[in-house]
ROSE-4610 file (N, C-alpha, C; in Angstrom, 1 decimal, always signed):
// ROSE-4610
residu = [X/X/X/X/X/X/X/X/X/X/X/X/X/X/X/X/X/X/X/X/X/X/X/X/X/X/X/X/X/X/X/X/X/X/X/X/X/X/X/X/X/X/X/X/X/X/X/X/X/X/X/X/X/X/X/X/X/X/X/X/X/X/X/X/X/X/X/X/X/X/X/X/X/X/X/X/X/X/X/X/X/X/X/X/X/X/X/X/X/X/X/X/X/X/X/X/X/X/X/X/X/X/X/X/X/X/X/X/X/X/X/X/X/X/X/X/X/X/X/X/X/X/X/X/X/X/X/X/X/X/X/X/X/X/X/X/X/X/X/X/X/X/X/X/X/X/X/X/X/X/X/X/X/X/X/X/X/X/X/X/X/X/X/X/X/X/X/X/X/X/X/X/X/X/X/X/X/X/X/X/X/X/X/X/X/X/X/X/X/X/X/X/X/X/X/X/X/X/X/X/X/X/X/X/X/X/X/X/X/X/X/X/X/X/X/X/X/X/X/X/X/X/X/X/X/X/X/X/X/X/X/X/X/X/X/X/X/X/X/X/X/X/X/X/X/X/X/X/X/X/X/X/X/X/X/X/X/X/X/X/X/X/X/X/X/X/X/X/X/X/X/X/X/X/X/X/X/X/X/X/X/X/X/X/X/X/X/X/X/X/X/X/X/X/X/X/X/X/X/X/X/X/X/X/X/X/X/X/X/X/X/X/X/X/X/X/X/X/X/X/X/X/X/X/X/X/X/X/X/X/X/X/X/X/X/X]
num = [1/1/1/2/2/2/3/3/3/4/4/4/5/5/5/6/6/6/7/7/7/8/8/8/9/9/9/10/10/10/11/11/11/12/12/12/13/13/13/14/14/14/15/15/15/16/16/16/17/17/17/18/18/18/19/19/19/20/20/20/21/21/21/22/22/22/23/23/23/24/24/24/25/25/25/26/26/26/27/27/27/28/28/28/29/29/29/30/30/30/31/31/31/32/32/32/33/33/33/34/34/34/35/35/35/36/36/36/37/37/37/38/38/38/39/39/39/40/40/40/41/41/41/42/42/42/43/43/43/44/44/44/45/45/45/46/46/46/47/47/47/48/48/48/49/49/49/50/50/50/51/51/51/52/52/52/53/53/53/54/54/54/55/55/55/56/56/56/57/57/57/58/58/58/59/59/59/60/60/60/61/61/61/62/62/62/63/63/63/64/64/64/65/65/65/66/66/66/67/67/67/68/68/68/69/69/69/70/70/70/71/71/71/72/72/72/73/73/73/74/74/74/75/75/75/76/76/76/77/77/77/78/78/78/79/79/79/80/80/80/81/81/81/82/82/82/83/83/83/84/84/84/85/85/85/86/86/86/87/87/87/88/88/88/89/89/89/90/90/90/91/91/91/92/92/92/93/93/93/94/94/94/95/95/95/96/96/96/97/97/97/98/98/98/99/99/99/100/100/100/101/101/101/102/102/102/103/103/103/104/104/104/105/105/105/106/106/106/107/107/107/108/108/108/109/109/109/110/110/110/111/111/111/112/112/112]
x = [-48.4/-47.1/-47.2/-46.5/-46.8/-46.2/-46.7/-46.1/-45.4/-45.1/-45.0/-42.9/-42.6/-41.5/-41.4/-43.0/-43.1/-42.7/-43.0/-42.7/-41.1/-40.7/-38.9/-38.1/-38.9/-38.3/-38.8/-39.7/-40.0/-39.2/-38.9/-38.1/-36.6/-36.0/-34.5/-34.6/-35.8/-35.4/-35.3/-36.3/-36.5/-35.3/-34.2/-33.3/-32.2/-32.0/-31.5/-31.3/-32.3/-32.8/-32.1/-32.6/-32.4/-30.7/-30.0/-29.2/-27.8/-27.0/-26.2/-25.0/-25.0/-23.8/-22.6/-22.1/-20.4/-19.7/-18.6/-17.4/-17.5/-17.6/-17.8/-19.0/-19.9/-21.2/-21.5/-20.1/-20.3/-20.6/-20.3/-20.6/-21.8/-22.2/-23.7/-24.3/-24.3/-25.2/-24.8/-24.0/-23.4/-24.4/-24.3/-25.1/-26.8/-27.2/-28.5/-28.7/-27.8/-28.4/-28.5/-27.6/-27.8/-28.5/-29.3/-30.4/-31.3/-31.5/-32.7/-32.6/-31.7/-31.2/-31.7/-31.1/-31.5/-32.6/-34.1/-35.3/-36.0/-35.4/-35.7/-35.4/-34.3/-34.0/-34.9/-35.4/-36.2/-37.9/-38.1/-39.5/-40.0/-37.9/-38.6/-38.7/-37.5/-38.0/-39.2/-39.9/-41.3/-42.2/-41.8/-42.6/-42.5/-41.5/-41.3/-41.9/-41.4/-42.1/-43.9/-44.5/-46.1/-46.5/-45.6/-45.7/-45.3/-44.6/-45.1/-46.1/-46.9/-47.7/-49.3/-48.8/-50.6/-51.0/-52.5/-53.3/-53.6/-53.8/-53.3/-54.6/-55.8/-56.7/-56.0/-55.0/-54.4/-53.3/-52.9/-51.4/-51.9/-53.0/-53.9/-54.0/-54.6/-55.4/-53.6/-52.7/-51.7/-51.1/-51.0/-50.5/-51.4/-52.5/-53.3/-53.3/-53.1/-52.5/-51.4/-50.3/-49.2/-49.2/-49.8/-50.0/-48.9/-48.7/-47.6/-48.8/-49.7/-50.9/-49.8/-49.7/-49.4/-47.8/-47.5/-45.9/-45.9/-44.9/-44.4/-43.8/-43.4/-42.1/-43.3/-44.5/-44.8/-44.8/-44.7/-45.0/-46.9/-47.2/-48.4/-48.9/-48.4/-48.7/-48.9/-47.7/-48.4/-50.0/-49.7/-51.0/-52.3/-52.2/-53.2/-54.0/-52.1/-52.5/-53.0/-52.5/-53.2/-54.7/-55.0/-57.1/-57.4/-57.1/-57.7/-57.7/-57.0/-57.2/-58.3/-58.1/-59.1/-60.5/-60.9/-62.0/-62.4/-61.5/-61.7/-62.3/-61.9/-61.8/-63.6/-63.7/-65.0/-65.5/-65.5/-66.6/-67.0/-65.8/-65.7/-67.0/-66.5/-67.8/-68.8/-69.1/-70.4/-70.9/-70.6/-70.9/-71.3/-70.9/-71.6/-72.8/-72.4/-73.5/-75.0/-74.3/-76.1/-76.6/-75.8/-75.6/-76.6/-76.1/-76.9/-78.3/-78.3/-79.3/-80.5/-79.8/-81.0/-80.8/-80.4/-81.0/-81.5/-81.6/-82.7/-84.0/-84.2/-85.6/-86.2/-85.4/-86.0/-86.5/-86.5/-86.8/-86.4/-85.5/-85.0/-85.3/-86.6/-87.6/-86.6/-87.0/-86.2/-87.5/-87.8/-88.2/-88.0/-88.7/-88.2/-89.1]
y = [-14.6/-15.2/-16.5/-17.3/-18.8/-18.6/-19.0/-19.0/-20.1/-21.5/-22.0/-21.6/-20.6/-20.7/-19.9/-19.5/-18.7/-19.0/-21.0/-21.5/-22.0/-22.0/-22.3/-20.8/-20.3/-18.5/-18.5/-18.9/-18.4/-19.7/-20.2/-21.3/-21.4/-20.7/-20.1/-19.0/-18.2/-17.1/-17.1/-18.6/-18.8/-19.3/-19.9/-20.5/-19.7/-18.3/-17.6/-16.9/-16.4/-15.9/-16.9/-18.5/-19.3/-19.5/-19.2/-19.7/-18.9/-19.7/-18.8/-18.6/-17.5/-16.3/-16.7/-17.8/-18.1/-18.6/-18.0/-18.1/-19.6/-20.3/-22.0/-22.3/-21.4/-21.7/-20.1/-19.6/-18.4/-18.9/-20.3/-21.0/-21.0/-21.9/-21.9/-21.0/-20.0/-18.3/-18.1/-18.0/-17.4/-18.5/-19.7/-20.3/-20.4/-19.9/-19.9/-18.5/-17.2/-15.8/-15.9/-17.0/-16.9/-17.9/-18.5/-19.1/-18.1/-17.7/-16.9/-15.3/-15.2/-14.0/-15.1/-16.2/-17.2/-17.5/-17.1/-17.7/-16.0/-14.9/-13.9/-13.1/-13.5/-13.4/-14.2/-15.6/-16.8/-15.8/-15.3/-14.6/-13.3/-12.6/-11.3/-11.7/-12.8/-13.4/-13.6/-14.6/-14.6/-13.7/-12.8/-11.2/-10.9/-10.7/-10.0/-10.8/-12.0/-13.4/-12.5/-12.7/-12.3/-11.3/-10.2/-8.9/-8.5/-9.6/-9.7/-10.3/-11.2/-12.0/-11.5/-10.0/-9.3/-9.2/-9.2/-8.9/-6.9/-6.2/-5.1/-4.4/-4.7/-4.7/-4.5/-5.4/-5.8/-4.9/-5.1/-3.6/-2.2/-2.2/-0.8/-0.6/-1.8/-1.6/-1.6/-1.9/-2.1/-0.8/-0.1/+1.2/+2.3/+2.0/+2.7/+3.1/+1.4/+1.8/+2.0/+2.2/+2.5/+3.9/+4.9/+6.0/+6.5/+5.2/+5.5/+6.0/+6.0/+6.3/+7.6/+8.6/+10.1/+10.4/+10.6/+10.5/+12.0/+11.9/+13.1/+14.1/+13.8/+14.8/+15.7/+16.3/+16.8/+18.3/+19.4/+20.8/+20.7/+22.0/+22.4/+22.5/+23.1/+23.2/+21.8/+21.0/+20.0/+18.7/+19.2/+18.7/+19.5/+20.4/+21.3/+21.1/+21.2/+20.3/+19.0/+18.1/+16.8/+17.0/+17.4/+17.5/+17.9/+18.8/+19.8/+18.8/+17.8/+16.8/+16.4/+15.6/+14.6/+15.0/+16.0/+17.1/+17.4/+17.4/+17.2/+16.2/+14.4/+13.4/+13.5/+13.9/+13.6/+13.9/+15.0/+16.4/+15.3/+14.7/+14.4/+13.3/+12.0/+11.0/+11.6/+12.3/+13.3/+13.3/+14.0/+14.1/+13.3/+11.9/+10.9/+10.6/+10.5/+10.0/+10.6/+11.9/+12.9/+12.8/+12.7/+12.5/+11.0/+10.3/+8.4/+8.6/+9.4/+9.2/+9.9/+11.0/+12.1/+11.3/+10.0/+9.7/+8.1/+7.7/+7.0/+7.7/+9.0/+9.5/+9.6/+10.2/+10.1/+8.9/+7.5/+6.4/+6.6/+7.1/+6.3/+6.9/+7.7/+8.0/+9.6/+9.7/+10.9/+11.6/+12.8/+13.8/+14.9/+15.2/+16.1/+17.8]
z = [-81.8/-81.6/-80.8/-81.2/-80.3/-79.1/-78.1/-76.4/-76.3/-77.1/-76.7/-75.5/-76.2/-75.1/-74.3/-73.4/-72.5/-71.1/-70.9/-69.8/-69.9/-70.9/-70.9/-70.3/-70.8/-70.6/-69.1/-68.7/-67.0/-66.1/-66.9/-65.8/-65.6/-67.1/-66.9/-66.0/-65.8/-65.4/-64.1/-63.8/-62.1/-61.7/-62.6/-62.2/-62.1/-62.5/-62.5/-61.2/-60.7/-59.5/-58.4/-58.6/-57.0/-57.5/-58.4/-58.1/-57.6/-56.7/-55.6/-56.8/-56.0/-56.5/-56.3/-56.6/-56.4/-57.7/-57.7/-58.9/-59.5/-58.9/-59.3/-60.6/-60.0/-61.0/-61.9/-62.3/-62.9/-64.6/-65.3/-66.2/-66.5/-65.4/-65.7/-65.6/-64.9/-64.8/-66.0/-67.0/-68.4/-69.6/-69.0/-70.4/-70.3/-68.8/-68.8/-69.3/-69.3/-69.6/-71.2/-71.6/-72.7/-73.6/-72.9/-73.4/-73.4/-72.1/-71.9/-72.9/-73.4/-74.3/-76.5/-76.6/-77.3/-77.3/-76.3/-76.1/-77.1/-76.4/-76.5/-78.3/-78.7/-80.2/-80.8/-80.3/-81.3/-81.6/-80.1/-79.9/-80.7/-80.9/-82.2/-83.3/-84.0/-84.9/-85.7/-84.6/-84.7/-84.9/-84.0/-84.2/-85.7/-85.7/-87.3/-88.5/-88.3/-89.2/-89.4/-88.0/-88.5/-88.1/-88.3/-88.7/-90.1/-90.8/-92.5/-92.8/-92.3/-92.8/-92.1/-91.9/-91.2/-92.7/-92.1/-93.7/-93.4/-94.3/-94.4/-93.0/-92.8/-91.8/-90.6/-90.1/-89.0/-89.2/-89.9/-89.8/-89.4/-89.9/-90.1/-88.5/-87.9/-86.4/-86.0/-86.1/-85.2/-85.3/-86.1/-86.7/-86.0/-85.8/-85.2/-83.7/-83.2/-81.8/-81.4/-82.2/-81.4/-82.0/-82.9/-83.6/-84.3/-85.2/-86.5/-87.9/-88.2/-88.9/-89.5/-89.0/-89.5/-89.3/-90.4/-90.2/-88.8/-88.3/-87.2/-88.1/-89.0/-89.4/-90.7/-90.6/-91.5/-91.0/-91.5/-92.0/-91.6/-91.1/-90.9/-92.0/-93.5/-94.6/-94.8/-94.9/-95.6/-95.0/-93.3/-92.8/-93.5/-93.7/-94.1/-95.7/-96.5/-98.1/-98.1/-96.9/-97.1/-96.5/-95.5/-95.3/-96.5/-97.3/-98.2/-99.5/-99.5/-100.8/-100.3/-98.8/-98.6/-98.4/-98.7/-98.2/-100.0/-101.1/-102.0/-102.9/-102.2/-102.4/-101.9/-101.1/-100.1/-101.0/-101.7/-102.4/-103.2/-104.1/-105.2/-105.6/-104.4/-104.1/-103.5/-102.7/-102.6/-104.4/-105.0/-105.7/-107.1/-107.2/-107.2/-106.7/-105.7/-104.5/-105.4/-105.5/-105.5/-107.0/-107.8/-109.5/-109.7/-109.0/-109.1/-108.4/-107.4/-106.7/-107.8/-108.3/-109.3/-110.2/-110.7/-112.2/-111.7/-109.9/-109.6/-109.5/-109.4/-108.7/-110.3/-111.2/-112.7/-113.5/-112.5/-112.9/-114.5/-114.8/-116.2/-117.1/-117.5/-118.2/-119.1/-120.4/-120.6/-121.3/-120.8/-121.2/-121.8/-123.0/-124.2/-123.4]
């Protein structure tokens, strides 16, 4: 995400803080919170913007670390049916694997 309104954001906020608490300047305390609330909508924006434009690598690692990967809402069974595919899936290319490799060691050759 671009920083660039990281130093606008820390300087409303410094001004927020020094500035005294009296009914006179209750305006300006209202249009600075609301910049700084304006700085803050522009920054999810952005978020979201290149949280569409990850390449699917990057979603993967991001999904990863916040551990959205495995939905929460599954049934033991169905955690169970889903390993038992993928344990299937394995078998399946295993079994390639060993199929290619035995008609590399036969160099080719067919024998009657």
């Amino acid at each position: 995400m671009k920083s660039n309104t990281a130093k606008s954001k820390q300087l409303i906020e410094q001004a927020l803080r020094e500035l005294p608490d009296r009914f006179a300047l209750r305006d300006v305390r209202y249009n600075l919170a609301r910049a700084l609330s304006e700085i803050g909508r522009v920054e999810n924006k952005r978020g979201k913007r290149e949280a569409i434009q990850m390449t699917p690598h990057q979603k993967w690692e991001m999904d990863k670390e916040t551990n959205r990967l495995v939905p929460n809402n599954l049934t033991e069974q169905q955690k169970v049916d889903v390993l038992g595919q993928i344990d299937a899936m394995i078998a399946a290319e295993q079994q390639k694997i060993n199929s290619k490799s035995q008609n590399k060691s036969g160099d080719g050759l067919i024998v009657d």
